[in-house]
ROMAR-829200 format. One record per residue: residue number from 1; x, y, z of N, C-alpha, C, CB in turn. Coordinates in Angstrom, 2 decimals, always signed. Glycine has a CB too. Layout:
N
+-----+---------+---------+---------+---------+---------+---------+---------+---------+---------+---------+---------+---------+
| num |    n.px |    n.py |    n.pz |   ca.px |   ca.py |   ca.pz |    c.px |    c.py |    c.pz |   cb.px |   cb.py |   cb.pz |
+-----+---------+---------+---------+---------+---------+---------+---------+---------+---------+---------+---------+---------+
| NUM |       X |       Y |       Z |       X |       Y |       Z |       X |       Y |       Z |       X |       Y |       Z |
...
+-----+---------+---------+---------+---------+---------+---------+---------+---------+---------+---------+---------+---------+
! end
This chain:
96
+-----+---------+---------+---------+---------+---------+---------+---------+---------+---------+---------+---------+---------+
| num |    n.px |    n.py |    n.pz |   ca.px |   ca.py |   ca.pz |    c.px |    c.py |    c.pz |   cb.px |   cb.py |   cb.pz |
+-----+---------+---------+---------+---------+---------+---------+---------+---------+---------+---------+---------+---------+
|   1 |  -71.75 |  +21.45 |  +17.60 |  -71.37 |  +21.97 |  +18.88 |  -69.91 |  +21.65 |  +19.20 |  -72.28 |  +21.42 |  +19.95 |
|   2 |  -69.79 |  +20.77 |  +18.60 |  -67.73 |  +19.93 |  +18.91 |  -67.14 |  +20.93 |  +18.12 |  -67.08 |  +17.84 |  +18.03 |
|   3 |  -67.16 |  +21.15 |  +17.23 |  -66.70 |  +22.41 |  +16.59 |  -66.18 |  +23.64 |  +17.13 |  -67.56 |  +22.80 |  +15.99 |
|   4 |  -66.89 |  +24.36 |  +18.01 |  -67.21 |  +25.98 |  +18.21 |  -66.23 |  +25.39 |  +19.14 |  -68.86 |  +26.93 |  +18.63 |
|   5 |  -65.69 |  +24.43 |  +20.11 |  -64.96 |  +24.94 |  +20.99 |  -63.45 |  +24.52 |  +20.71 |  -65.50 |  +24.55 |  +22.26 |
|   6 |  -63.29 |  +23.87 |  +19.54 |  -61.68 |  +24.03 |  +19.41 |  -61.52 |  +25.51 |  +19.10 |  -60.93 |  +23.03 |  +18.14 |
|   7 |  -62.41 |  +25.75 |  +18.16 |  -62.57 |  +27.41 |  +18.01 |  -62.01 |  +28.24 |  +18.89 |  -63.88 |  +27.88 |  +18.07 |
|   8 |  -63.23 |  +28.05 |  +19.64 |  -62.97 |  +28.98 |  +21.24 |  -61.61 |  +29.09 |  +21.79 |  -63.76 |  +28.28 |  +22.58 |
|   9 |  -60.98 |  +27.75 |  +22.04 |  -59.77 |  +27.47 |  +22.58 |  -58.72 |  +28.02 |  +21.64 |  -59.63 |  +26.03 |  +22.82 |
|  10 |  -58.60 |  +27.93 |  +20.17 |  -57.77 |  +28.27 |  +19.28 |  -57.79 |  +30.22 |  +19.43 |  -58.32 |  +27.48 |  +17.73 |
|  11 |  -58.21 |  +30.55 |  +19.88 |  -58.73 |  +32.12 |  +19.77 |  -58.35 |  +32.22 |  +21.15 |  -60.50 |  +32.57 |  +19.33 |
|  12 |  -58.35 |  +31.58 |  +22.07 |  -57.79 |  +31.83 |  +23.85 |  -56.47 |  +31.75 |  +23.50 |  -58.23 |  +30.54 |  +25.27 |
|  13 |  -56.05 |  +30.68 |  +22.62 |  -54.27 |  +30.33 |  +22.57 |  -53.74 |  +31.75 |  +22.18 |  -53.66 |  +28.96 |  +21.17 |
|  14 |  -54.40 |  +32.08 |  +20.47 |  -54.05 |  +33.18 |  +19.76 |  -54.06 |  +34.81 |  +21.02 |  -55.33 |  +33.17 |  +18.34 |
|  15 |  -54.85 |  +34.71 |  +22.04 |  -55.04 |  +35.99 |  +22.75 |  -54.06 |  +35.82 |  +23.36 |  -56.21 |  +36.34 |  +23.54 |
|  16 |  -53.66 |  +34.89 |  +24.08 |  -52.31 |  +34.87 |  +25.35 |  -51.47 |  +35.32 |  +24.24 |  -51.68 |  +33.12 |  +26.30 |
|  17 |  -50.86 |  +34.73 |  +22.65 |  -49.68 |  +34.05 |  +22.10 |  -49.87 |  +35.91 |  +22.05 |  -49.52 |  +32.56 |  +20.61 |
|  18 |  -50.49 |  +36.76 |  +21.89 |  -50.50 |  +38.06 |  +21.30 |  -50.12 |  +38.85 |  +22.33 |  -51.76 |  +38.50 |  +20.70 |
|  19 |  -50.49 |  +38.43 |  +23.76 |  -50.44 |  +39.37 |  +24.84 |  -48.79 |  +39.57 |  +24.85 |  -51.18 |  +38.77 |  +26.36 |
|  20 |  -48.49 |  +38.19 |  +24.79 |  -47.05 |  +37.75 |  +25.12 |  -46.26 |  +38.37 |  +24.22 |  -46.76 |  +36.24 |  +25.08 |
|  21 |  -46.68 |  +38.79 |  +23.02 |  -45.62 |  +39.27 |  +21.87 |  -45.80 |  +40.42 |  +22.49 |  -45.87 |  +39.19 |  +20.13 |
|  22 |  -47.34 |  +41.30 |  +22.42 |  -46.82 |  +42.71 |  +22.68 |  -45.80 |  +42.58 |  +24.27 |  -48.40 |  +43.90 |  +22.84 |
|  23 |  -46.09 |  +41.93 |  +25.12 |  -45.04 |  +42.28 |  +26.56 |  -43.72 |  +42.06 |  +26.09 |  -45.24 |  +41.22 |  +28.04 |
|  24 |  -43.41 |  +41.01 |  +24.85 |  -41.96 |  +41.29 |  +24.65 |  -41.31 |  +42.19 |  +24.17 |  -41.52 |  +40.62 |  +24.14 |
|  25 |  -42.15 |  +42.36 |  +22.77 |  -41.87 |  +43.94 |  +22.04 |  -41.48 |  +45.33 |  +22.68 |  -43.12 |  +44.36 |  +21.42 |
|  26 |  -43.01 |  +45.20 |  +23.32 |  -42.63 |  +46.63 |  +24.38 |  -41.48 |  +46.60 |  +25.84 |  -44.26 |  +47.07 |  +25.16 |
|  27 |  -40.79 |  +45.02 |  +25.96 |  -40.06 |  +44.88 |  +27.24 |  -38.79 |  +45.37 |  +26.82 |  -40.01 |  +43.42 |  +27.88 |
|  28 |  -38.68 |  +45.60 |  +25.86 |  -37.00 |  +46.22 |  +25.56 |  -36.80 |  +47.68 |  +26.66 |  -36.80 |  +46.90 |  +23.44 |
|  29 |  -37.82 |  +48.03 |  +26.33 |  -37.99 |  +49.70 |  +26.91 |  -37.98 |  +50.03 |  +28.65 |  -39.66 |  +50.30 |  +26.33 |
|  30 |  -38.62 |  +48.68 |  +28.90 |  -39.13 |  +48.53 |  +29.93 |  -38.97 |  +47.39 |  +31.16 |  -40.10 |  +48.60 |  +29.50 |
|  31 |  -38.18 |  +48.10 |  +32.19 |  -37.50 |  +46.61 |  +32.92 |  -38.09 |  +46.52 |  +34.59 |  -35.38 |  +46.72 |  +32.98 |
|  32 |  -38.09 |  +45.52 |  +35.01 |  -38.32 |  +45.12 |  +36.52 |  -37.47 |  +45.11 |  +37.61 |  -38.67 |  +44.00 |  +36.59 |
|  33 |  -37.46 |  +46.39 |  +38.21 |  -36.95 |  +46.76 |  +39.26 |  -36.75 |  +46.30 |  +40.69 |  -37.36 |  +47.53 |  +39.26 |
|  34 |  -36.43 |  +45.40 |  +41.53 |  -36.53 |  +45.50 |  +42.98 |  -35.56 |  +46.26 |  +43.65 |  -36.52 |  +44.29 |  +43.54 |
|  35 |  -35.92 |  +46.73 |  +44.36 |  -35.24 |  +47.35 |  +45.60 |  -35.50 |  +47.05 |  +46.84 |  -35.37 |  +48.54 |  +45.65 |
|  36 |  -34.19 |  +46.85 |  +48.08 |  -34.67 |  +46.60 |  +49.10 |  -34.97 |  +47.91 |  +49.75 |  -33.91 |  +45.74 |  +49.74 |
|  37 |  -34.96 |  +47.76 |  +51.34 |  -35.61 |  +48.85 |  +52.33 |  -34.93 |  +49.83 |  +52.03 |  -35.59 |  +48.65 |  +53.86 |
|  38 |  -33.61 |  +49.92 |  +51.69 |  -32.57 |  +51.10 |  +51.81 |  -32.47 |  +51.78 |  +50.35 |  -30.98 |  +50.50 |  +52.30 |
|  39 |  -33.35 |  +51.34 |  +49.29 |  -33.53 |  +51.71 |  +48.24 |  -32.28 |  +51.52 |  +47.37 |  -34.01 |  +52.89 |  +48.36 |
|  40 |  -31.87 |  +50.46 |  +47.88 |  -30.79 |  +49.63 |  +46.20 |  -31.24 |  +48.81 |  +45.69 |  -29.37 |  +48.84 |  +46.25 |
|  41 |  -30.76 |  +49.00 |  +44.73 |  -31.15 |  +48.08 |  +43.48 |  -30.74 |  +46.76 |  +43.51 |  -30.62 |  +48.57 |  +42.23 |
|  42 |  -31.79 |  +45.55 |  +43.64 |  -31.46 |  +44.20 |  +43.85 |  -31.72 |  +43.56 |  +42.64 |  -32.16 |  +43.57 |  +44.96 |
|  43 |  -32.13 |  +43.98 |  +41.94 |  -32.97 |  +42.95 |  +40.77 |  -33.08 |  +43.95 |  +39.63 |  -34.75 |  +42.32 |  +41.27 |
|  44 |  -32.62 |  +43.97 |  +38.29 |  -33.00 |  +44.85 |  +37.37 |  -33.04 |  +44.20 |  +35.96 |  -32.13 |  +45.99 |  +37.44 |
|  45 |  -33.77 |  +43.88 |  +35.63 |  -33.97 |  +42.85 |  +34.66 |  -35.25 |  +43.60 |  +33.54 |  -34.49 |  +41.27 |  +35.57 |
|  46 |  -34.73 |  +43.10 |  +31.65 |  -35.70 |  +43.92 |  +30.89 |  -37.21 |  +42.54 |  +31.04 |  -34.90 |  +44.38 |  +28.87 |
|  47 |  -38.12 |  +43.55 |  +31.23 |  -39.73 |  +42.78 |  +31.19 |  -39.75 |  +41.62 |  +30.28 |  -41.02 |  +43.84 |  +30.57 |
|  48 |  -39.25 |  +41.68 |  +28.70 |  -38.72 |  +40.26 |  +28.09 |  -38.30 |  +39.24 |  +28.51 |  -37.93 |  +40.29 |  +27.49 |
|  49 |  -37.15 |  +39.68 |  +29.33 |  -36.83 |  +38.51 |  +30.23 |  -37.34 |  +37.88 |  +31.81 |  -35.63 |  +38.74 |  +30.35 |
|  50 |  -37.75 |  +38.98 |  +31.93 |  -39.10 |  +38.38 |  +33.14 |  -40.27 |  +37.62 |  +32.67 |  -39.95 |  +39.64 |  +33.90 |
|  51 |  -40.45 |  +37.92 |  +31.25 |  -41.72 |  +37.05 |  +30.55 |  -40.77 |  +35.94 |  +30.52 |  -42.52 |  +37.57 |  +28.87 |
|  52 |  -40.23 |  +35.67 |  +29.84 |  -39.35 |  +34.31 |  +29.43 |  -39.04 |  +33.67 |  +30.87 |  -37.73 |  +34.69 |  +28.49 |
|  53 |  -38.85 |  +33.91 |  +31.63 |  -38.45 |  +33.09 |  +32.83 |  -40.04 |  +33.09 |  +33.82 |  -36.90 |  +33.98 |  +33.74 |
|  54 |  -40.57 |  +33.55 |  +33.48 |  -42.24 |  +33.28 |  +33.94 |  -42.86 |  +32.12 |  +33.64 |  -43.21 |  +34.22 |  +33.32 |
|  55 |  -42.45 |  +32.01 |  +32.05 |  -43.72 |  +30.90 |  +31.30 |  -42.24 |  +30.03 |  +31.62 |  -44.67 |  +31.15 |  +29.11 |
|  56 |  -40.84 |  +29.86 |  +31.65 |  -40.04 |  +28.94 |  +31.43 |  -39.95 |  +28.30 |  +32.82 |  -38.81 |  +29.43 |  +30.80 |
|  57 |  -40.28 |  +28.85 |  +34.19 |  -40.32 |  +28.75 |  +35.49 |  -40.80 |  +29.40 |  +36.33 |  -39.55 |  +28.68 |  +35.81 |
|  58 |  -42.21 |  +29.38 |  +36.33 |  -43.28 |  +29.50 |  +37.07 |  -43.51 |  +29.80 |  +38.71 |  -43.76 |  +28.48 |  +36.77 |
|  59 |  -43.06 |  +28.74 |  +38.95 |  -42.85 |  +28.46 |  +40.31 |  -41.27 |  +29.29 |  +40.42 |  -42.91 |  +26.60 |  +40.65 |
|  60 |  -40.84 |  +29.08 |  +40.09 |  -39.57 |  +29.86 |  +40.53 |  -39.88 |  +31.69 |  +40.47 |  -38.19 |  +29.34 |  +39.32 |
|  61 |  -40.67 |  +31.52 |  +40.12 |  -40.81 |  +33.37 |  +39.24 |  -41.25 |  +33.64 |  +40.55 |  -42.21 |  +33.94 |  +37.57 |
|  62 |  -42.68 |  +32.69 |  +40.90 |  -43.65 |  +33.11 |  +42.13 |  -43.18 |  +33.09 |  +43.60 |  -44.82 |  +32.19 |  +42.13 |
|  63 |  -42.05 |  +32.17 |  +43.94 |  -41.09 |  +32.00 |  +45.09 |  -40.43 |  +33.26 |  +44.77 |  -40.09 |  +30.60 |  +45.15 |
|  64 |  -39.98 |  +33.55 |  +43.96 |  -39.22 |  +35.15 |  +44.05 |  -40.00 |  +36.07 |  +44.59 |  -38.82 |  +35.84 |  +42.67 |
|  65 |  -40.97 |  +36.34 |  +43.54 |  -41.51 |  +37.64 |  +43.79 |  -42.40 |  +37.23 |  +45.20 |  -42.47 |  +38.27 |  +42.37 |
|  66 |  -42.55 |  +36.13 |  +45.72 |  -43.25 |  +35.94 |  +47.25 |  -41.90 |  +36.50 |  +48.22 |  -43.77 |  +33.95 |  +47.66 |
|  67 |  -40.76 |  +36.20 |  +47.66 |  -39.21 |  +36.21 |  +48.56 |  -39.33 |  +37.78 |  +48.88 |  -37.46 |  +35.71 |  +47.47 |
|  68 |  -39.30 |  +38.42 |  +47.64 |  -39.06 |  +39.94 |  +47.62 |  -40.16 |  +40.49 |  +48.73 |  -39.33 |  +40.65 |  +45.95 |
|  69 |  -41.33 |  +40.23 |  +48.38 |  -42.39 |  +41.31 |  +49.15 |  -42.23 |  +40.73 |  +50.73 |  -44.33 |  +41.19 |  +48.47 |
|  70 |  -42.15 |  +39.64 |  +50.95 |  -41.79 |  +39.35 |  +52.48 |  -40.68 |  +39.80 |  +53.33 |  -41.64 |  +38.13 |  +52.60 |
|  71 |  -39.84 |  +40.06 |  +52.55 |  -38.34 |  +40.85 |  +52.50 |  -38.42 |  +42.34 |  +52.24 |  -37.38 |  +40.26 |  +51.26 |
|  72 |  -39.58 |  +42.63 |  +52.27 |  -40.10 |  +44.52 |  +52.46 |  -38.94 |  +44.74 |  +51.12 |  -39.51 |  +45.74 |  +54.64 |
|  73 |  -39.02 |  +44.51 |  +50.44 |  -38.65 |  +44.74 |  +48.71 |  -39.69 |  +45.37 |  +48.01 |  -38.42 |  +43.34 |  +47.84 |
|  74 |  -39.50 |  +46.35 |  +47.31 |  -40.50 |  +46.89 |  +46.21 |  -40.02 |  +46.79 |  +45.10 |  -40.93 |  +48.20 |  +46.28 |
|  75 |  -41.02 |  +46.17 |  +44.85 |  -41.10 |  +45.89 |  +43.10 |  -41.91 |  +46.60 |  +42.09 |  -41.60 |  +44.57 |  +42.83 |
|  76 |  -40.90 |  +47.40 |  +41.12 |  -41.57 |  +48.25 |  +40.06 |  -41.35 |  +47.87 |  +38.78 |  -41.19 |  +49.57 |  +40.11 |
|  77 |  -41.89 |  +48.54 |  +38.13 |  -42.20 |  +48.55 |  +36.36 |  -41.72 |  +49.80 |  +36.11 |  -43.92 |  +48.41 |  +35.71 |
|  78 |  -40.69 |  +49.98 |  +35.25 |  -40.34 |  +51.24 |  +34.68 |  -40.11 |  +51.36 |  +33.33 |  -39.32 |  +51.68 |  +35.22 |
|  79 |  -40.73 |  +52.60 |  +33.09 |  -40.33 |  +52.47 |  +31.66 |  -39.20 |  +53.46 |  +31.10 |  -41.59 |  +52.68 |  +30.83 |
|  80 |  -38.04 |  +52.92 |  +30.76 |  -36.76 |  +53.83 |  +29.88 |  -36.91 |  +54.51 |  +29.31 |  -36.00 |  +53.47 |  +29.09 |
|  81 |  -38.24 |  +54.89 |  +28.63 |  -37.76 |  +55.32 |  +27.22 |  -38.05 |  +56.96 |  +27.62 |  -38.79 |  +54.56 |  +25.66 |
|  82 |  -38.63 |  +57.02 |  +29.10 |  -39.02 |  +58.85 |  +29.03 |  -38.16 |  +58.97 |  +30.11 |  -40.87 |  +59.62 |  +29.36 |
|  83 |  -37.14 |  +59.79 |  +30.13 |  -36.60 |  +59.69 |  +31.70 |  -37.53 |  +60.73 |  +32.56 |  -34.78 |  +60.19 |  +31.84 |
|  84 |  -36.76 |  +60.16 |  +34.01 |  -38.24 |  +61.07 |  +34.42 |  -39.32 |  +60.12 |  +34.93 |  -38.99 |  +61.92 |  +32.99 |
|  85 |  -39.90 |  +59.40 |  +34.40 |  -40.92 |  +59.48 |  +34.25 |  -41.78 |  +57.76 |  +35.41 |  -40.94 |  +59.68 |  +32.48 |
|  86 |  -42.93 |  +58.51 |  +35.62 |  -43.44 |  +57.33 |  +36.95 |  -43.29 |  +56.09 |  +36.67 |  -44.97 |  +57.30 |  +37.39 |
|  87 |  -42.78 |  +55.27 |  +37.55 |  -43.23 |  +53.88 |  +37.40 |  -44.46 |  +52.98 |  +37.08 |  -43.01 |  +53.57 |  +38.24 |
|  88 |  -44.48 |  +52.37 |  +35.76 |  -45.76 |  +52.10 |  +35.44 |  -46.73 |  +51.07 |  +36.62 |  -45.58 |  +51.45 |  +34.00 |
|  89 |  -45.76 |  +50.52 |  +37.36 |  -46.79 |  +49.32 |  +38.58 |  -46.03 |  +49.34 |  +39.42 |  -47.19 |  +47.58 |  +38.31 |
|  90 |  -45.90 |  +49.70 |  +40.77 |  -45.14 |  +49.65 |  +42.12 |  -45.63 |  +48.66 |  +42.71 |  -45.20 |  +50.79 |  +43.02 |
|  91 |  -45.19 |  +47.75 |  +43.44 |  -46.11 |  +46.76 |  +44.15 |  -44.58 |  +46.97 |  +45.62 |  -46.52 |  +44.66 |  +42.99 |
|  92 |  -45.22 |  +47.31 |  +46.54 |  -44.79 |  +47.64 |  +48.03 |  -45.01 |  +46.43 |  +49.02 |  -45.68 |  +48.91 |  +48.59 |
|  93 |  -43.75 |  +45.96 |  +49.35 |  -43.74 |  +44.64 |  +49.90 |  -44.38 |  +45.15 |  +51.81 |  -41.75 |  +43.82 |  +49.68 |
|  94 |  -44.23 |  +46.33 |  +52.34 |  -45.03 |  +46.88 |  +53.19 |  -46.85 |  +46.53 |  +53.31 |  -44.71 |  +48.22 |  +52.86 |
|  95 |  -47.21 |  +47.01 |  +52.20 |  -48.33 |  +47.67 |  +52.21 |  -49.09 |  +46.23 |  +51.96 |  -48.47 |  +48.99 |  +51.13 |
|  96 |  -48.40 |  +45.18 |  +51.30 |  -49.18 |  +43.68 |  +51.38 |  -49.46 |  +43.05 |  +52.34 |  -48.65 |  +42.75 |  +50.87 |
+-----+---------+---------+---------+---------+---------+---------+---------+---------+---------+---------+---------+---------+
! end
């Protein structure tokens, strides 16, 4: 029974360590947008580097993105590579 759960845990590590590669891979393409009320651009950063400063500062990531939506900021996901094309996650500092 001591066995199966380093297992378990070794296979939870391997799922995050994988999630995290594909969000970097695919973050080249794809960057994090804020804008305030008047629709400028405050924040434009590639998703790679929003991962990297997530797992590197946590708390700092979460004081931001709490800063932005209280500050009627919208925060999107876009992806470069089609122009044109919808924002993959809008999160509307309004509508929270």
């Amino acid at each position: 029974m001591s066995e199966s759960e380093p297992e378990y845990a070794r296979s939870a590590v391997d799922s995050v360590v994988d999630a995290v590669r594909g969000l970097v891979s695919g973050g080249v393409n794809r960057r994090v947008v804020v804008r305030d009320s008047k629709d400028d651009v405050v924040l434009e950063v590639p998703v790679a580097l929003g991962v990297v400063a997530a797992l590197a500062a946590p708390v700092a990531t979460t004081i931001g993105a709490g800063v932005a939506l209280v500050g009627k900021c919208e925060i999107k996901l876009e992806d470069r590579r089609r122009p044109g094309a919808q924002p993959a996650t809008t999160v509307d500092g309004e509508q929270v």
